[in-house]
Backbone as ProteinMPNN parsed JSONL, in Angstrom:
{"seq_chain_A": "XXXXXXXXXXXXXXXXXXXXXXXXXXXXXXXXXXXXXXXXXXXXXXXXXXXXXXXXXXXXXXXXXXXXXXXXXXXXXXXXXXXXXXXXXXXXXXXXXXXXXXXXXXXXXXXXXXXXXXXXXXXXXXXXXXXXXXXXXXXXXXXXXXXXXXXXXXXXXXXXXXXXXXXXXXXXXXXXXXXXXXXXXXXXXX", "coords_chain_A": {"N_chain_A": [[0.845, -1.169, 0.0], [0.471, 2.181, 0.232], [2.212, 4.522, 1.793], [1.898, 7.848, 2.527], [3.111, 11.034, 3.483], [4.289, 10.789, 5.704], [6.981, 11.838, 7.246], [8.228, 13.034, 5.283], [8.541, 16.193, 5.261], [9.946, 16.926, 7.506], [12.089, 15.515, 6.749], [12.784, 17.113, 4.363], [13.921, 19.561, 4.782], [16.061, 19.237, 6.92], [19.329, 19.287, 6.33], [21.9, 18.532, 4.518], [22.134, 15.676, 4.588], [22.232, 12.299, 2.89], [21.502, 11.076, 0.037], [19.671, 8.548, -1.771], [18.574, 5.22, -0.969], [20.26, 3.197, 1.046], [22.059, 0.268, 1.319], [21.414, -2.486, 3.712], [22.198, -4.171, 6.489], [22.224, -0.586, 8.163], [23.566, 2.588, 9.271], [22.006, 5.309, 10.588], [22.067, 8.628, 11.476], [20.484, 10.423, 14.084], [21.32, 12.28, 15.342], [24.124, 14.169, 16.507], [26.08, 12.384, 17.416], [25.044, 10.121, 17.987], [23.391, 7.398, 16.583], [20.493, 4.988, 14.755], [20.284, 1.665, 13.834], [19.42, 0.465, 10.923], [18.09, -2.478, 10.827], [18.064, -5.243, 9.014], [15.311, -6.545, 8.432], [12.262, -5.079, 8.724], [11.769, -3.575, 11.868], [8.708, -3.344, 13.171], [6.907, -5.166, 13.457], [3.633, -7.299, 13.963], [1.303, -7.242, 11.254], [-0.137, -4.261, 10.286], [-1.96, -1.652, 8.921], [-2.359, 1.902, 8.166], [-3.34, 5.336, 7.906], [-2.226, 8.667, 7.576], [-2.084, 12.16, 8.667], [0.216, 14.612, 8.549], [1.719, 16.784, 10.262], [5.068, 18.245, 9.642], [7.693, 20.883, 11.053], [9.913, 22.667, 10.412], [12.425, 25.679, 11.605], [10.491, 27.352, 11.332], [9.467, 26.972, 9.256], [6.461, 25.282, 8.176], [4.869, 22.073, 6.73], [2.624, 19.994, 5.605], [1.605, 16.805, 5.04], [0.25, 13.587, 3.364], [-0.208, 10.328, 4.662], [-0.01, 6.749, 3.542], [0.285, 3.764, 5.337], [1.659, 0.281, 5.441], [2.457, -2.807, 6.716], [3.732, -5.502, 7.485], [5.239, -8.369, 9.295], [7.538, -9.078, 7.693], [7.672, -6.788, 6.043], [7.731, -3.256, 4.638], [5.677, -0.673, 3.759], [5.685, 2.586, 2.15], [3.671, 5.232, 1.157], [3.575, 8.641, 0.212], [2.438, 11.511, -0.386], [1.472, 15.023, -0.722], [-0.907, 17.228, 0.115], [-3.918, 16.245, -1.69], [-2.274, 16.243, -3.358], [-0.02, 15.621, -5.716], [2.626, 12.826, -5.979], [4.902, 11.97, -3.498], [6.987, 10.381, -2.737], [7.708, 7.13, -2.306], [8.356, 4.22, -0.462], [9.734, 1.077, -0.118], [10.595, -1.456, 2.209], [12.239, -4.576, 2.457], [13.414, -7.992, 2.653], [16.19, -7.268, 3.322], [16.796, -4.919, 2.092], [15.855, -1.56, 0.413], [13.869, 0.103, -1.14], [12.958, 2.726, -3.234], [10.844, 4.819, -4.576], [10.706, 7.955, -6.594], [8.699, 11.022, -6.336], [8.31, 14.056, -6.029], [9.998, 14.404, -4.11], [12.992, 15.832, -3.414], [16.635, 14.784, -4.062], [17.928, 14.766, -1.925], [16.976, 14.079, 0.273], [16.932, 11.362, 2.071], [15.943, 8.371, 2.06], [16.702, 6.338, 4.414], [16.733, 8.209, 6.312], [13.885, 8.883, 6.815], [12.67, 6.321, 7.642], [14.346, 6.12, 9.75], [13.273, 7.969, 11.797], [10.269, 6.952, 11.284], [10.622, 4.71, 12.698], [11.933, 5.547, 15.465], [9.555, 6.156, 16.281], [6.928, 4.332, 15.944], [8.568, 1.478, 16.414], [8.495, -1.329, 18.423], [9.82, -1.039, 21.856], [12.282, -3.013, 22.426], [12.939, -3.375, 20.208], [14.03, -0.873, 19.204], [15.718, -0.111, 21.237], [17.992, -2.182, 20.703], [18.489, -0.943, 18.649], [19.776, 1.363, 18.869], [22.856, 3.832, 18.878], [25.052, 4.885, 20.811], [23.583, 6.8, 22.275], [21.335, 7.125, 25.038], [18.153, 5.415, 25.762], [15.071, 6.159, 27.263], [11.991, 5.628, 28.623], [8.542, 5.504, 29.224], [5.276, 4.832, 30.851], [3.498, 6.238, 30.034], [3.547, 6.391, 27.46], [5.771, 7.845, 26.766], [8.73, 8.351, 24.768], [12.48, 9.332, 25.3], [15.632, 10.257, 24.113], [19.11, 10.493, 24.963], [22.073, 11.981, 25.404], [24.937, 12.066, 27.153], [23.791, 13.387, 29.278], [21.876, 15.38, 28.181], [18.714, 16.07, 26.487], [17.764, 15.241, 23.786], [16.135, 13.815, 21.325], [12.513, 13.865, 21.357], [9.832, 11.844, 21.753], [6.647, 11.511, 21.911], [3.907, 9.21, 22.228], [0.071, 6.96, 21.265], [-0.472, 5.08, 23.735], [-1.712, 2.353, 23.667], [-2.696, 0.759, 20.892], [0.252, 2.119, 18.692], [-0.026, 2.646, 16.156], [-2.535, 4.454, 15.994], [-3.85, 6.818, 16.454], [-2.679, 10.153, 17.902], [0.819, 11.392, 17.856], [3.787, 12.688, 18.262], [6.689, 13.951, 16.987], [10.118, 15.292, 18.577], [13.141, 16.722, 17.148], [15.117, 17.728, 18.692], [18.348, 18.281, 18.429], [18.198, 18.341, 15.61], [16.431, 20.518, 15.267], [13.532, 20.021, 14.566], [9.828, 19.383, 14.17], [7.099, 16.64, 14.538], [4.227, 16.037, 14.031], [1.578, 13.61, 13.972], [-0.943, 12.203, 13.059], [-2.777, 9.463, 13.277], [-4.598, 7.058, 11.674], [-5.288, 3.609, 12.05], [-6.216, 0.515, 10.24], [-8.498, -1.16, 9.301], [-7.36, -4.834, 7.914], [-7.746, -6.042, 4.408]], "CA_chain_A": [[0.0, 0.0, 0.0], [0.929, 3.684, 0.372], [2.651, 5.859, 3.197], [1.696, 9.073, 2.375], [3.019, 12.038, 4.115], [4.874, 11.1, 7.207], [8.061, 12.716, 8.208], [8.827, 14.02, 4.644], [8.718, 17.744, 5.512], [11.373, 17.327, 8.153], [13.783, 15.222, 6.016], [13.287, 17.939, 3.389], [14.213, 20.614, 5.619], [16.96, 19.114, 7.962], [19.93, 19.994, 4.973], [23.222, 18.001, 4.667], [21.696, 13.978, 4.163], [22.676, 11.727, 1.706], [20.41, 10.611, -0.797], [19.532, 7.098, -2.09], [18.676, 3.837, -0.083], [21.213, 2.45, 1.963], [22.213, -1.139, 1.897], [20.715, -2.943, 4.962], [21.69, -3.098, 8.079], [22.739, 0.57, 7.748], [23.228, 3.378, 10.068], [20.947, 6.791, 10.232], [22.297, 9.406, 12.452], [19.495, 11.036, 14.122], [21.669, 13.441, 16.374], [24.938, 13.966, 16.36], [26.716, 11.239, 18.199], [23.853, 9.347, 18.044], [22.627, 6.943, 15.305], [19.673, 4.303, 14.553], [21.187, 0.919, 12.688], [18.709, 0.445, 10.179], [17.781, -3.459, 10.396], [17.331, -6.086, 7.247], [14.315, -6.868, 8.727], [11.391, -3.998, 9.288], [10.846, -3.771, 13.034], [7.564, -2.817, 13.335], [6.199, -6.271, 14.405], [2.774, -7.509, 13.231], [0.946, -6.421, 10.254], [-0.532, -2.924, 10.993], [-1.884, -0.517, 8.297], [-2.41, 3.143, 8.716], [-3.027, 6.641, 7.125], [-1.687, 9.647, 8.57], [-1.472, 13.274, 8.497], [1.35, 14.829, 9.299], [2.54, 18.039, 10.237], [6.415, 18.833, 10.011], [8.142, 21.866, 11.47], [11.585, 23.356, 11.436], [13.277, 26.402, 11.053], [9.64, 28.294, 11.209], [8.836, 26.419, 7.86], [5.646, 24.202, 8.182], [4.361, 21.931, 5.694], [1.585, 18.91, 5.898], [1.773, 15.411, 3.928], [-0.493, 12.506, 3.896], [0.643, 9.086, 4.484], [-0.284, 5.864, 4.008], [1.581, 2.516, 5.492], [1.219, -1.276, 5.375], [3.772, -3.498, 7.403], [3.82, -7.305, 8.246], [6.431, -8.697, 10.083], [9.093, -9.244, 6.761], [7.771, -5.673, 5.025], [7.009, -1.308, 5.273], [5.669, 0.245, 2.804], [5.155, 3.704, 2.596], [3.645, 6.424, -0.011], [3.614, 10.221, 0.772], [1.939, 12.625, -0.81], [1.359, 16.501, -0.271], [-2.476, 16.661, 0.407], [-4.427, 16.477, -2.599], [-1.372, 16.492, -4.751], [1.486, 14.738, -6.112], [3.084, 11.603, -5.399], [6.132, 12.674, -2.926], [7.645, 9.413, -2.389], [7.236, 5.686, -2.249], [9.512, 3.349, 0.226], [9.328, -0.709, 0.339], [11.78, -2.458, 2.983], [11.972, -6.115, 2.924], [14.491, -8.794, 2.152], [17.412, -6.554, 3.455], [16.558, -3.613, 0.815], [14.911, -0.622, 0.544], [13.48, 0.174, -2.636], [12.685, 3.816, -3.502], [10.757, 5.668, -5.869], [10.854, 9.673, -5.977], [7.874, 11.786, -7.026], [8.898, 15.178, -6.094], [10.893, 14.335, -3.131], [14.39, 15.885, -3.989], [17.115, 13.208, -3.972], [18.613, 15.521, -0.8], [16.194, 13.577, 1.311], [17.4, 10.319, 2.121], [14.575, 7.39, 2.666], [17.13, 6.126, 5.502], [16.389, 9.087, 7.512], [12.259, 8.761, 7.019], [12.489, 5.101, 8.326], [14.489, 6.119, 11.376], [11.718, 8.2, 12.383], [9.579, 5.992, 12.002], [11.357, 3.839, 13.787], [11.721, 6.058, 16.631], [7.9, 6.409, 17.025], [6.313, 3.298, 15.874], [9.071, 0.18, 16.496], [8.377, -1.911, 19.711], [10.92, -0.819, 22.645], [13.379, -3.813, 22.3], [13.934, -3.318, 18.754], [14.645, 0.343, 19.471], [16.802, -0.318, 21.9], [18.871, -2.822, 19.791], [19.261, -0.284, 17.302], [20.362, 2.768, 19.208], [24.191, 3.61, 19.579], [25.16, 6.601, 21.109], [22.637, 7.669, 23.613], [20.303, 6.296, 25.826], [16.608, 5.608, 25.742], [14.546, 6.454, 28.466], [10.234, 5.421, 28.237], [7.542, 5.966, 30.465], [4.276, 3.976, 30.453], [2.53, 7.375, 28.94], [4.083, 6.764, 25.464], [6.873, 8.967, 26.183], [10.675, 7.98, 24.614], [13.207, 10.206, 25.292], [16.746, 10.097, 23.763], [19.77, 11.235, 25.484], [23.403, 11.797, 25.277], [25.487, 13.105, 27.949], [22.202, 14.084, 29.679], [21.496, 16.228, 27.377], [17.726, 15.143, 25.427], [18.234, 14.869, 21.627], [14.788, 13.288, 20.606], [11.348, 13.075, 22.715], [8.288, 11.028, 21.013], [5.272, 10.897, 22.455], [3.008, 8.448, 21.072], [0.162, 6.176, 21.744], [0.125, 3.797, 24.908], [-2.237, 1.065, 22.985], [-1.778, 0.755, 19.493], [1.066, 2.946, 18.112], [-0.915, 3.349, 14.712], [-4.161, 5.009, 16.35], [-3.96, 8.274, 17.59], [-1.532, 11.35, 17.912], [2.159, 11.002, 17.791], [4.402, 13.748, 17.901], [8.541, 13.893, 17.439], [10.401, 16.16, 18.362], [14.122, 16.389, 17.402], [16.024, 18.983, 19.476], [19.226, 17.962, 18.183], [18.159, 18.564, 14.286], [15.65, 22.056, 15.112], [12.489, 19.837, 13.813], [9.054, 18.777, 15.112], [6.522, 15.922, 13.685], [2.799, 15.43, 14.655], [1.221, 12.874, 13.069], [-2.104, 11.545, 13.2], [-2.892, 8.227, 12.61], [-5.939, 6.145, 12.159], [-5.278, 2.355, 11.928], [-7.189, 0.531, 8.997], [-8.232, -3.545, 9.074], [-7.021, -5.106, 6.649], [-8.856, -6.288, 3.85]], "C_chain_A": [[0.895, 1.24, 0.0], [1.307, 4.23, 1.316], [2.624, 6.473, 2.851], [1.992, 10.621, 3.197], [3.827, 12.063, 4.918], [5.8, 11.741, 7.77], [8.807, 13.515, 6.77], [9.21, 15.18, 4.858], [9.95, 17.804, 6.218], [12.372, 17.013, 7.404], [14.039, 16.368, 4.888], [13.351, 19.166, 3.939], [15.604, 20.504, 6.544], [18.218, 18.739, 6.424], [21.027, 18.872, 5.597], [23.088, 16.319, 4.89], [22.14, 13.37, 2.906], [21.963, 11.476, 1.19], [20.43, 9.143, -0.825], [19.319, 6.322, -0.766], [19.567, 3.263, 0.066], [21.115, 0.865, 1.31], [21.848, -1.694, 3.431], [21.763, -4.113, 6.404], [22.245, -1.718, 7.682], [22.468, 1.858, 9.052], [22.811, 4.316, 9.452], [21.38, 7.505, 11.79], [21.052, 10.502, 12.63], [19.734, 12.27, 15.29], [22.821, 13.157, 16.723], [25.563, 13.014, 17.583], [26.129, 9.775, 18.287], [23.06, 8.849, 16.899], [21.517, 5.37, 15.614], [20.265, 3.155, 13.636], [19.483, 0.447, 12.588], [18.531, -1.541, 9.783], [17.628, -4.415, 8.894], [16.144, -5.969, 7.152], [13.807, -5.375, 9.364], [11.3, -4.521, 10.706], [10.217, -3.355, 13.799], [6.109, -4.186, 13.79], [5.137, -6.657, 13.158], [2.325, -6.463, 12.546], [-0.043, -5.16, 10.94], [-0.664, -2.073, 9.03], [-2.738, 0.679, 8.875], [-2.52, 4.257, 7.57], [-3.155, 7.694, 7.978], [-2.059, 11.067, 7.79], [-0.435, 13.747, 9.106], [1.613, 16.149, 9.049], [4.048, 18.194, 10.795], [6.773, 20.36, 9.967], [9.743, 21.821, 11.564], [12.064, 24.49, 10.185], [12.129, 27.39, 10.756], [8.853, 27.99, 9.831], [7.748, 25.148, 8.539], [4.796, 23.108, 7.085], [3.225, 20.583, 6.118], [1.678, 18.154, 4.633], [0.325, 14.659, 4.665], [0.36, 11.392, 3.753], [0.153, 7.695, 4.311], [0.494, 4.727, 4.425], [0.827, 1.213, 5.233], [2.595, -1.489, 5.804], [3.109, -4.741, 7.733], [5.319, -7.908, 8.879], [7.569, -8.777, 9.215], [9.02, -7.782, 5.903], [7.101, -4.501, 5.699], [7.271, -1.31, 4.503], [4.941, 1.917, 3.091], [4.897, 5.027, 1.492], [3.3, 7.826, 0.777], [2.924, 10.61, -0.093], [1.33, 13.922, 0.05], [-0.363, 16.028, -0.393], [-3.357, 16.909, -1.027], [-3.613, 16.511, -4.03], [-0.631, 15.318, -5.206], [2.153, 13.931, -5.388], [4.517, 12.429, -4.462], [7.337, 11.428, -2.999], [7.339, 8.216, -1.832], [8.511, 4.826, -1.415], [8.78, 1.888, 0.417], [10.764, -0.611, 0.89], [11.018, -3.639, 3.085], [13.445, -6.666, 2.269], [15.855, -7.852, 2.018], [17.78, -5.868, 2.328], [15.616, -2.912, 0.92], [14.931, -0.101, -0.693], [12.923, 1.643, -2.515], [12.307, 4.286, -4.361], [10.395, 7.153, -5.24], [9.476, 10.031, -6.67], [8.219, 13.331, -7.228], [9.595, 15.429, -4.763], [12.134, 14.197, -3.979], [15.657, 14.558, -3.319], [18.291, 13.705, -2.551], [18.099, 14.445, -0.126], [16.048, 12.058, 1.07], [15.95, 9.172, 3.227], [15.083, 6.751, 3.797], [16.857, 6.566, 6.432], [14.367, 8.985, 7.795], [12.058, 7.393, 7.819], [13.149, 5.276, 9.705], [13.701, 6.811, 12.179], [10.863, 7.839, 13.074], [9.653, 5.155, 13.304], [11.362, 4.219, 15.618], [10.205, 5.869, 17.364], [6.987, 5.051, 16.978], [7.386, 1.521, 16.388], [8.531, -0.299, 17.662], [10.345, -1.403, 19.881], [12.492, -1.741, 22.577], [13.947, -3.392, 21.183], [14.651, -1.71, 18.696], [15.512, 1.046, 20.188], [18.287, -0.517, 21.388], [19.384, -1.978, 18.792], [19.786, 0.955, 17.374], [21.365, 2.189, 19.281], [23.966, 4.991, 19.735], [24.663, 7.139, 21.936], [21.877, 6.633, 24.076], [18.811, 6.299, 25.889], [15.81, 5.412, 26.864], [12.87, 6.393, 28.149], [9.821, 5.969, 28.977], [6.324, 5.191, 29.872], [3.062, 5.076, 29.789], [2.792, 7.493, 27.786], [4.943, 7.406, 25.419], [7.907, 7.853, 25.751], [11.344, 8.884, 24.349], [14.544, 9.833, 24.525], [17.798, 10.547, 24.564], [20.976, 10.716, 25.283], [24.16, 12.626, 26.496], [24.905, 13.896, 28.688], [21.58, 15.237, 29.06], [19.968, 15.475, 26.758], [18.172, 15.745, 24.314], [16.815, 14.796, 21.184], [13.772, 13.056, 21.84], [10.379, 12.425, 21.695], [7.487, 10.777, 22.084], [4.032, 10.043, 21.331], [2.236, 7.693, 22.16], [0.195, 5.42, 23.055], [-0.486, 2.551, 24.435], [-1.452, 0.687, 21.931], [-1.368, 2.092, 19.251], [0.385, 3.48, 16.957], [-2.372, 4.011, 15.068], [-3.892, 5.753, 17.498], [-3.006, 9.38, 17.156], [-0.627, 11.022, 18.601], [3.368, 12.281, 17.902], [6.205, 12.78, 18.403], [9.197, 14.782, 17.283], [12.117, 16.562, 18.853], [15.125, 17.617, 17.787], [17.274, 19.365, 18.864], [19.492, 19.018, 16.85], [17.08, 20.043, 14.008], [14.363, 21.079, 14.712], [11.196, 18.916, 14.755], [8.04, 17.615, 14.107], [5.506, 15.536, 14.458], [2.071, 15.14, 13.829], [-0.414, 12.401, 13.775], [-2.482, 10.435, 12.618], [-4.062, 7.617, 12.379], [-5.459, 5.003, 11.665], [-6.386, 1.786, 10.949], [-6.884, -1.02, 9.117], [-7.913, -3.57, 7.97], [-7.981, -6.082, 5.758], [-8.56, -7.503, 3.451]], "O_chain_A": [[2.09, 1.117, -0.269], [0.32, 4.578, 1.964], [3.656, 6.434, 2.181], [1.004, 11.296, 3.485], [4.345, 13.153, 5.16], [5.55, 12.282, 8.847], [9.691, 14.361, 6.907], [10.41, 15.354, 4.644], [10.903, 18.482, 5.834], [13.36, 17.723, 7.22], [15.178, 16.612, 4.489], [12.62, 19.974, 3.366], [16.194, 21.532, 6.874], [17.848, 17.937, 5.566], [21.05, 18.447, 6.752], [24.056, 15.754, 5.4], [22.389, 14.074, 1.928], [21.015, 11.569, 1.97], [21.111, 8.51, -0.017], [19.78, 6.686, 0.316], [19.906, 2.592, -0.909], [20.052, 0.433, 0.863], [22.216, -0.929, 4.322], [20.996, -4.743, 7.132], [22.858, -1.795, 6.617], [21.394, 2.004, 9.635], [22.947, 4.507, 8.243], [21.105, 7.061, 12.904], [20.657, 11.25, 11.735], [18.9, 12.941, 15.898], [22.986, 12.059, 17.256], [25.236, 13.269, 18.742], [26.636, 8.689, 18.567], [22.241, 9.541, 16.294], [21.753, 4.703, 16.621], [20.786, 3.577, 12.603], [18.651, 0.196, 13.46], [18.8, -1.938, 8.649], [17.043, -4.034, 7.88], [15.62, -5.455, 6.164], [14.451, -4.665, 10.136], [10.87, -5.656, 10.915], [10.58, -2.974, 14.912], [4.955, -4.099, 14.209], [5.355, -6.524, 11.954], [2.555, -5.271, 12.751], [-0.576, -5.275, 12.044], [0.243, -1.992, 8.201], [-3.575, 0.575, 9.771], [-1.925, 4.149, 6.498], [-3.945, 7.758, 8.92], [-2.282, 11.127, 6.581], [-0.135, 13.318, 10.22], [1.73, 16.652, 7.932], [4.321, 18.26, 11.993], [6.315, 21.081, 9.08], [10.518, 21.263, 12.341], [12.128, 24.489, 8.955], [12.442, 28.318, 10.011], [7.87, 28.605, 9.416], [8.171, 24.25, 9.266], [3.845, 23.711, 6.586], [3.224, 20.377, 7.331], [1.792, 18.615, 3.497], [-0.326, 14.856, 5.691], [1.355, 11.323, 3.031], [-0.26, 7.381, 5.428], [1.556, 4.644, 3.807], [-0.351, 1.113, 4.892], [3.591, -0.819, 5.528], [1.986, -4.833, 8.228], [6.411, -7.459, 8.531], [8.66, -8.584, 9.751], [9.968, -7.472, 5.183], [6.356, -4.457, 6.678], [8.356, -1.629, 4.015], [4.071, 2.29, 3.879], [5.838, 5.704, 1.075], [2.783, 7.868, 1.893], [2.718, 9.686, -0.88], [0.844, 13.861, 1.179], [-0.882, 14.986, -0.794], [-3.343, 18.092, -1.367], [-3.972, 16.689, -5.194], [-0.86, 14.147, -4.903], [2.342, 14.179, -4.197], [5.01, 13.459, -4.921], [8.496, 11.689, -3.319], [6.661, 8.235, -0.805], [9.636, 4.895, -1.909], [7.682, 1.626, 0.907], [11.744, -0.033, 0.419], [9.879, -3.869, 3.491], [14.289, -6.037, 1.631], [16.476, -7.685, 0.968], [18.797, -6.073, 1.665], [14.554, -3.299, 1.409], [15.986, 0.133, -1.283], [12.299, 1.771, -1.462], [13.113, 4.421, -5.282], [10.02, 7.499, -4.12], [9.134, 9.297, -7.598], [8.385, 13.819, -8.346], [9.753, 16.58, -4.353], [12.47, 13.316, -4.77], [15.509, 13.737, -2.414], [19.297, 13.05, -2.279], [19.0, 13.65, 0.143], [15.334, 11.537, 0.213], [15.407, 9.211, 4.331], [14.164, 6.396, 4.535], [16.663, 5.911, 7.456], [13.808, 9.033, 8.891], [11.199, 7.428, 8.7], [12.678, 4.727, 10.701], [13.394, 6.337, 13.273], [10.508, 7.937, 14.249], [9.05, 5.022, 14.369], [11.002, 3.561, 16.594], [9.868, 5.569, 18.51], [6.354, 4.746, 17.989], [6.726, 0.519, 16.663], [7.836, 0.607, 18.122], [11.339, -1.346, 19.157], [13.597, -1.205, 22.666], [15.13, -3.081, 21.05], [15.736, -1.514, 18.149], [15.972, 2.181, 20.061], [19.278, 0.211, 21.443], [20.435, -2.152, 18.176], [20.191, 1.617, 16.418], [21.543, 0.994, 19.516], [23.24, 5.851, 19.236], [25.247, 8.076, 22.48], [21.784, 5.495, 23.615], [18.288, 7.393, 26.101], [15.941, 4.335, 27.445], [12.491, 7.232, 27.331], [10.385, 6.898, 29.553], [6.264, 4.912, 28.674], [2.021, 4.756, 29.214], [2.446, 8.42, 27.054], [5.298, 7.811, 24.312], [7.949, 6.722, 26.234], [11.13, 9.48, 23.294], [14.426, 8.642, 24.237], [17.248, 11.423, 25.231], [21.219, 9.531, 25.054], [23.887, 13.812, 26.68], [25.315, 15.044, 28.862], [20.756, 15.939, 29.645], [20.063, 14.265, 26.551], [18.924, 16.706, 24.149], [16.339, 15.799, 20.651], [13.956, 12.414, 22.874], [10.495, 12.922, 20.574], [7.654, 9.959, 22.989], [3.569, 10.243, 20.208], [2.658, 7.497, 23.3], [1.361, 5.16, 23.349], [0.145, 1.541, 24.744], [-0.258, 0.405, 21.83], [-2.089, 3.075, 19.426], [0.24, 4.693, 16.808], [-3.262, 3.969, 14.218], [-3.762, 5.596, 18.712], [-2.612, 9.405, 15.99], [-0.758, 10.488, 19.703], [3.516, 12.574, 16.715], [6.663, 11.939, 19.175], [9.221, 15.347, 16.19], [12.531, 16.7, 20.004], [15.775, 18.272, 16.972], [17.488, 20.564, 18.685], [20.296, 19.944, 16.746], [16.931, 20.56, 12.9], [13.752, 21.994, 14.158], [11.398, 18.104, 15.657], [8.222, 17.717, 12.894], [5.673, 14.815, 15.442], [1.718, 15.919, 12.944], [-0.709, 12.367, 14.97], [-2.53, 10.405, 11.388], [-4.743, 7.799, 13.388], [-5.036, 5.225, 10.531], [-7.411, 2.451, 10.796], [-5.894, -1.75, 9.085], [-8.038, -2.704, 7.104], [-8.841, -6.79, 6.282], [-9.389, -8.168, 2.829]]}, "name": "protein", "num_of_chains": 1, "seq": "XXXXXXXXXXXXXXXXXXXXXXXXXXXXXXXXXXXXXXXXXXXXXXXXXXXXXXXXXXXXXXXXXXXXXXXXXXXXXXXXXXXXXXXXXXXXXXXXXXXXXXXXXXXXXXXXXXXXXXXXXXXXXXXXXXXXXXXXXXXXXXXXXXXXXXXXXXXXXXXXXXXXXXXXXXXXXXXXXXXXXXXXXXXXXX"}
């Protein structure tokens, strides 16, 4: 299916990313010192789809995407689009690859960095654990996850305490100037 929307705005705002899809496992620095290793395997658990809005912020620039996802335990897919408009960008991970197509997402904005995101806000805790280096992750049973380095916070996410895909989500990366509140609604599958 489609991810539509989700954290584009920030990656096309937070300047100095590499382009293209990574090879898998792969790191994604999501604050300096501090990176996300980017699994073979999606880990986002059981299947779960979703469509989002999303509002990204930084730098006083705001913009809004839609998103849709689909994930099962071996795959994430994800299409973007601006609301009513144009394709932005298409991501499949599975079989230790991430497949990319562009619409009018410039090739600045690296699909590595949209999946660590994710990652941050939607993975289960273990796997987000496993895939931090660099700082420390700190929860709370209210949906918070904090990030930290040197006690300093880096990244907070609030999301969620049920399902992760149903409800309001916000991330907000201190580190990189940028914020992300997403709205989700969860969708059976057909």
């Amino acid at each position: 299916m489609r991810l539509i929307g989700f954290i584009l705005p920030v990656l096309l705002l937070v300047a100095g990313c590499a382009a293209g899809a990574p090879p898998l496992p792969a790191q994604q620095r999501i604050a300096p010192g501090v990176s996300l290793t980017l699994p073979e395997v999606p880990p986002f658990g059981p299947s779960a789809n979703a469509v989002q809005l999303v509002r990204a912020s930084h730098g006083g620039r705001v913009d809004r995407f839609q998103a849709t996802i689909e994930t099962s335990p071996s795959r994430f897919a994800l299409a973007m689009t601006v609301p009513s408009g144009p394709l932005v960008m298409t991501i499949e991970w599975h079989e230790g690859a991430v497949a990319v197509r562009r619409g009018i997402a410039p090739e600045s904005l690296p699909a590595a960095r949209l999946l660590a995101d994710f990652m941050l806000v939607y993975a289960p805790e273990e796997a987000l654990r496993a895939a931090l280096t660099g700082g420390t992750l700190v929860t709370s049973g209210s949906g918070a996850r904090r990030i930290f380095r040197n006690g300093d916070l880096l990244v907070e996410v609030r999301r969620p305490t049920g399902n992760p895909w149903e409800g309001s989500a916000q991330l907000e990366n201190f580190a990189y100037d940028y914020q992300l509140a997403i709205d989700s609604q969860w969708v059976a599958p057909e």
